[in-house]
N, C-alpha and C positions, 0 to 999 in steps of 0.2 A: 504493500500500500504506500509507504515512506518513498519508495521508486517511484509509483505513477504519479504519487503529488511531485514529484521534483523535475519528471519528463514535461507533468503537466505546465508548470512554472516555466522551466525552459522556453516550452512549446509558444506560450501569451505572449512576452516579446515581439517572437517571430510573426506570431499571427496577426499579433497590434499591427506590428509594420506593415503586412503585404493589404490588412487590410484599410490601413490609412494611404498607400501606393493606389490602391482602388480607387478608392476618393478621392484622390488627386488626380488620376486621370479622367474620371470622371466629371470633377470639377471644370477640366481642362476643354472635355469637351461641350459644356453647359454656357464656356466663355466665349463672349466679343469677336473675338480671336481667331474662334473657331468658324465660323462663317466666311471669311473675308478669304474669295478664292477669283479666280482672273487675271487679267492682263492687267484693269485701273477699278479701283472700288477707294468707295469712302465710308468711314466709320462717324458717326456721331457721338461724339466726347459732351456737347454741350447746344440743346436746344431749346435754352431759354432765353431768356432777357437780362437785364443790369438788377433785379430785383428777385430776393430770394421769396421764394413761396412755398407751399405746402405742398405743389405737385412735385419738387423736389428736382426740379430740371437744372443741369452747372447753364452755367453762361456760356457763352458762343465758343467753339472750336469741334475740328473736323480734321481727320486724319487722314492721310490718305497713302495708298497702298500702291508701290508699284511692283508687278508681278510677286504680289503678295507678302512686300516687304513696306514695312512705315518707310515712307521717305518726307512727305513733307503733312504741316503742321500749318493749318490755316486758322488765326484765332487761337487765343489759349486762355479762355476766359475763366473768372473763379468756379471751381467746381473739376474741371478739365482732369488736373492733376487724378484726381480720385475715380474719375470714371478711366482714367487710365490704367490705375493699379487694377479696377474691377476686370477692365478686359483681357487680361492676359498679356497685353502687348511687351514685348520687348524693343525700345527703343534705342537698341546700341547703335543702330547704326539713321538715324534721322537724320538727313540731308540739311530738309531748310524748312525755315519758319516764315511765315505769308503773314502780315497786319494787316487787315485790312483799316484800323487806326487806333489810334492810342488809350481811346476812352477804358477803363477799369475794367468793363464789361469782356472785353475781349485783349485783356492784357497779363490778369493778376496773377495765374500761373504759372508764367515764362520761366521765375526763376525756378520754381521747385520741379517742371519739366525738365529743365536743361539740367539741373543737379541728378535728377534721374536716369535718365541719360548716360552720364561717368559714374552711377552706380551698377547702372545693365552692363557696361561695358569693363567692370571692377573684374568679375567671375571671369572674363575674356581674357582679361588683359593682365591679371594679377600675376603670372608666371610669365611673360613677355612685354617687359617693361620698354618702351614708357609708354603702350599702351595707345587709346584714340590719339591721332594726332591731327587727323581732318577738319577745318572748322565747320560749326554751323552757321548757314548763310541765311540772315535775317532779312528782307524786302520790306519795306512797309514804304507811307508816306511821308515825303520833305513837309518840311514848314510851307506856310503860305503866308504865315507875316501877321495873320488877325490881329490886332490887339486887343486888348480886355477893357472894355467901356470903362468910361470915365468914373461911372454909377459903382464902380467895384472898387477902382484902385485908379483914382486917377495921375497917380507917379510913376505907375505902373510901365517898366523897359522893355520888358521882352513880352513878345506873341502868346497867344492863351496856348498853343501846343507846339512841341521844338519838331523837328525832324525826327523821323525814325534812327537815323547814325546817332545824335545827342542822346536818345532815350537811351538807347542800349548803351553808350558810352557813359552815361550817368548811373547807372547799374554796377558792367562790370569793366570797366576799364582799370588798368592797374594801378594808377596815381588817382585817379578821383571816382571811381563806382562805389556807389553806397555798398554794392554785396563784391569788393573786389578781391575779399580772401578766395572765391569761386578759384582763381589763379592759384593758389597753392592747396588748396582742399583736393582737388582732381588729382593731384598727384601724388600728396599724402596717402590718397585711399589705392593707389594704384589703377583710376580709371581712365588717365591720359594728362594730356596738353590740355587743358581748356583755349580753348580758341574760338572765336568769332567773326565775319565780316558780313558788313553792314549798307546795303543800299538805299538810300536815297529815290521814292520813284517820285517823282512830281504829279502833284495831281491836276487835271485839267478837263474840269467836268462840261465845259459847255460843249467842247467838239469830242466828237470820236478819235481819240489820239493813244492807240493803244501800244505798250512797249512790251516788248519782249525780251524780260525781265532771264532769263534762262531756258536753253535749247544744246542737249547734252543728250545723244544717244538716244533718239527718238523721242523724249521727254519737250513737252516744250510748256511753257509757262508765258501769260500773258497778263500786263496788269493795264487798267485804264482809271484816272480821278474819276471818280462818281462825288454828287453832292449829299452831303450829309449836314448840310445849315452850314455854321462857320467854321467844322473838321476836316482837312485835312485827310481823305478817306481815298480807297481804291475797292474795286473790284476785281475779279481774278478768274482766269479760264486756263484750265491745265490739263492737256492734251498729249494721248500717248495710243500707237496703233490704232488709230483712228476712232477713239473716242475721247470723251470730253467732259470734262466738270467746270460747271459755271458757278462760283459762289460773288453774291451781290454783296457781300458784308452791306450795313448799317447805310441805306439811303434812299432818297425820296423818292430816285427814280427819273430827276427833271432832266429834259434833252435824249437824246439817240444813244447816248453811249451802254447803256445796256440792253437794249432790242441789239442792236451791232453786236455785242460781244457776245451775248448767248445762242445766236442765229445757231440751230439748228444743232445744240447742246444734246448730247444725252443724258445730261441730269443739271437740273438749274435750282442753284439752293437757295432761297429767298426771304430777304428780311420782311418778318409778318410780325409787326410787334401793333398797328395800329389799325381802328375798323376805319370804313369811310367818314364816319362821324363820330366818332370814340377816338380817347378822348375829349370830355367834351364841359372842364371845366373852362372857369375864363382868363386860365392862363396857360392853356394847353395848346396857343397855337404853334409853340415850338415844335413839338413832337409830328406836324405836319411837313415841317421842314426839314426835320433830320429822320422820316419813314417813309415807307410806300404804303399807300390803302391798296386794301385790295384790289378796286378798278382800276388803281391805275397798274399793278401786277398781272388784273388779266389782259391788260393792253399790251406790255412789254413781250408776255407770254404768246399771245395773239399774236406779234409782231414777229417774234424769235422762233417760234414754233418749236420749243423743246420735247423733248421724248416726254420727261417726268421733268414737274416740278414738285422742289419739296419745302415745304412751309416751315420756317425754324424762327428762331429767335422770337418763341413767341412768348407771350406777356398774360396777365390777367387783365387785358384788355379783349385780348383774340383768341386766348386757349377756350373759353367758354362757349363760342361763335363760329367754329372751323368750319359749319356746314353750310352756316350763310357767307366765309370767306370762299370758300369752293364754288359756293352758285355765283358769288359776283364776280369769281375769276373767269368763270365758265360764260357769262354774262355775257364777258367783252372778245367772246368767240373764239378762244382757247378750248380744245378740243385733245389734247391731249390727258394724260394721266397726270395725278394730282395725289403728294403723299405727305401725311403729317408728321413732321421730324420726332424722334425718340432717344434720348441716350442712347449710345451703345447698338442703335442701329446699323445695319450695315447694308451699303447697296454696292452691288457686284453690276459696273457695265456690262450688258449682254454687246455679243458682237452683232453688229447691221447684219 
């Protein structure tokens, strides 16, 4: 008897382990992660708004897969970081990061992604020192010079938002970033070089003036200014074996530059934070200037003809409404499919 209790003890261990291995591949295939198969797919990390709610949505950011690998990072809004660990991703090797602008909503994760980042890459690299040494390549938008009303700060020197180069430079630069230990923590842990470079795209929303921001081995990347009130914003379309992701970040919509840029998209991700008339206290007509209503998304839609659009960044304005934003999209003679963004979603381009 004294035997079999001691085989049986031995035996629990063993069993604990193979049956905790269970559950983790199990788990493994229950995640994010596990979906995401093709040539170009994008993951939804965050498809809410700047306001935390009880539906529990992070804020704006989208991941996106090339042949099945993360490469880039559009948006990294608060919440981001965390639906990242949910999804299984490994982001040792993330290429570049897309702003579409500076606002909190699609910014506040940056640093604790990128510190993520040289920690995927620690298990990699910890026996082949020194480990990542590639930077990540940041795009957002330059300055546009605003200033900040008199009503605020009338001494006030500099523009209400710097360049994308400053912001990142004000983070992690070695002599003046707020987080610039970044530079010696990556190597301390054995996860690389920390490195960065940083472009400047100009925004210039009244004409169609679109730049091709990166074109590397069939990848190619496209940004254009969109207006988003007095922001400093872009838009972005990223094309790989002949398909395409159109994401609108944060804007009203006004002039051609996004009917142009989405033409004939297979997937167009669109800022749905406002109804046609929602919003509708008496100082909400900012929120008109810096979003698209509906109609005028089913116009753009109408106009671009995408495969699938999908509704994100939405708000307790529009989450409640999604079926009168679909009839009014559909309204304006948009006949396509039409999908409601979700954490952790993932959409796989089918081939034409």
């Amino acid at each position: 008897m004294l035997r079999c209790n001691k085989i049986i003890m031995w035996a629990l261990p063993v069993l604990g382990t193979a049956l905790m291995s269970m559950g983790s591949a199990q788990a493994e295939e229950d995640r994010a992660i596990s979906e995401v198969e093709g040539p170009l797919s994008v993951m939804v990390l965050g498809s809410g708004g700047p306001m935390a709610t009880a539906s529990g949505r992070a804020s704006a950011g989208y991941l996106v897969f090339v042949e099945g690998q993360p490469r880039i990072l559009m948006d990294v809004g608060g919440g981001t970081y965390a639906r990242i660990a949910e999804s299984g991703v490994n982001l040792k090797d993330l290429d570049i990061v897309l702003l579409s602008h500076l606002h909190v909503d699609h910014t506040a994760d940056l640093s604790a992604v990128l510190k993520t980042v040289y920690f995927h890459n620690r298990s990699a690299n910890v026996k082949f020192p020194p480990g990542r040494t590639a930077p990540v390549r940041v795009f957002g938008p330059g300055a546009n010079g605003v200033p900040f009303p008199a009503a605020v700060n009338p001494d006030a020197t500099v523009a209400q938002y710097p360049g994308s180069s400053e912001y990142i430079a004000d983070h992690y630069d070695v002599n003046r970033g707020v987080e610039r230990y970044l530079n010696v923590f990556t190597r301390a842990i054995s996860g690389g070089i920390f490195k960065y470079e940083t472009t400047d795209v100009a925004p210039n929303f009244k004409a169609y003036n679109p730049t091709t921001i990166y074109d590397t081995d069939g990848l190619t990347i496209k940004a254009v200014g969109v207006n988003h009130g007095p922001v400093p914003a872009l838009a972005f379309r990223i094309e790989y074996k002949g398909r395409s992701i159109v994401y609108s970040g944060d804007t009203s919509s006004v002039g051609g530059n996004m009917p142009a840029l989405a033409n004939a998209a297979d997937l167009l991700i669109y800022d749905t934070a406002i109804m046609d008339d929602a919003p509708a206290g008496p100082n909400d007509a900012i929120f008109f200037a810096l979003h698209t209503t509906p109609t005028r998304l089913g116009q753009v839609a109408a106009m671009a003809n995408p495969r699938k659009v999908v509704l994100s960044h939405l708000t307790p304005i529009t989450e409640p409404h999604l079926d009168e934003v679909k009839a009014l999209i559909q309204a304006q003679g948009y006949s396509g499919r039409i999908s409601v963004a979700h954490d952790l979603k993932v959409y796989n381009l089918e081939a034409h």
